[in-house]
C-alpha positions, 0 to 999 in steps of 0.5 A: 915637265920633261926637263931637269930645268922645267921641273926645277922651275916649278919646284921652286914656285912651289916652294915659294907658295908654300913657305910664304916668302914673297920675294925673297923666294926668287933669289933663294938658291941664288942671291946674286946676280952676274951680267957682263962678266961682272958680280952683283950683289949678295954672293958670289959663287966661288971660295968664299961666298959672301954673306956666308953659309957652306965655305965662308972662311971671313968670320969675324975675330974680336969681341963687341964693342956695342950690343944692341937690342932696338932701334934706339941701342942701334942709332947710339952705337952707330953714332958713337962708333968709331973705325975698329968697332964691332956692333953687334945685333943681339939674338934673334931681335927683329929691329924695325928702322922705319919705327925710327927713321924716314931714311934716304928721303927727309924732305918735306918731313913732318911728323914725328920720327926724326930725319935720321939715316943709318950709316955704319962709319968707316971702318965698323962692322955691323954684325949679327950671329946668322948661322949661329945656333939660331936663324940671327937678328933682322935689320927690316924697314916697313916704309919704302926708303931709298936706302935702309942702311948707308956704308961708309969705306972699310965699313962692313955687315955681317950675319945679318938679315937685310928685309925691306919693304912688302911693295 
């Protein structure tokens, strides 16, 4: 190890082992990614980084329309919700979609669960309090799905964690 990048490298392997955090490790001191001049999801790396953290200046204002607590709360907000509202993820709650859900793939469905999908309607913020006196709510899915959550235009998610599948 004779370079700032080498030693860098094997730091954040060991860092990964350590706190056991699968994939979530790589992209820990980078969540995003950028090719051809261009920006790709998770944040971006000037001003005002998205999903927050040390220099976000775009909190949310206005108080909740809907808190919920599980994944049946979260389905009656989203389906009730309408452009201006705020649903809000309570505490540190861990909601399971696939408890609920086989999203993004209903075809051929047979079992129990109902072929529902998650969509945030125009205009609605989906938000939890990540950074707020605690590590915030996680929206996870144990099930591969094609897509965990659908976005409608202006619609927004914020002080969430997203976690999909261990694959």
């Amino acid at each position: 190890l004779t370079t700032a990048a080498a030693i860098r490298s094997e730091l954040g392997k060991l860092f990964a082992a350590c706190t056991d955090l699968g994939l979530y490790g790589d992209y820990y001191l980078q969540p995003y990614a950028t090719g051809n001049g261009n920006l790709y999801f998770g944040a971006n790396s000037g001003a005002n980084p998205i999903g927050g953290g040390r220099g976000y200046v775009s909190g949310i204002s206005g108080s909740a329309t809907y808190t919920v607590t599980d994944d049946n709360t979260l389905k009656a907000a989203l389906d009730q919700a309408v452009s201006g509202d705020i649903i809000l993820v309570s505490g540190e709650v861990v909601i399971d979609l696939a408890d609920f859900i086989l999203a993004g793939d209903p075809e051929g469905f047979t079992g129990t669960k109902i072929p529902y999908q998650f969509t945030v309607p125009a205009g609605v913020t989906l938000m939890g309090l990540r950074g707020e006196n605690g590590s915030g709510a996680i929206l996870k899915t144990t099930s591969y799905v094609e897509n965990m959550l659908y976005m409608k235009d202006g619609s927004r998610i914020s002080g969430l964690v997203l976690m999909g599948p261990d694959l």
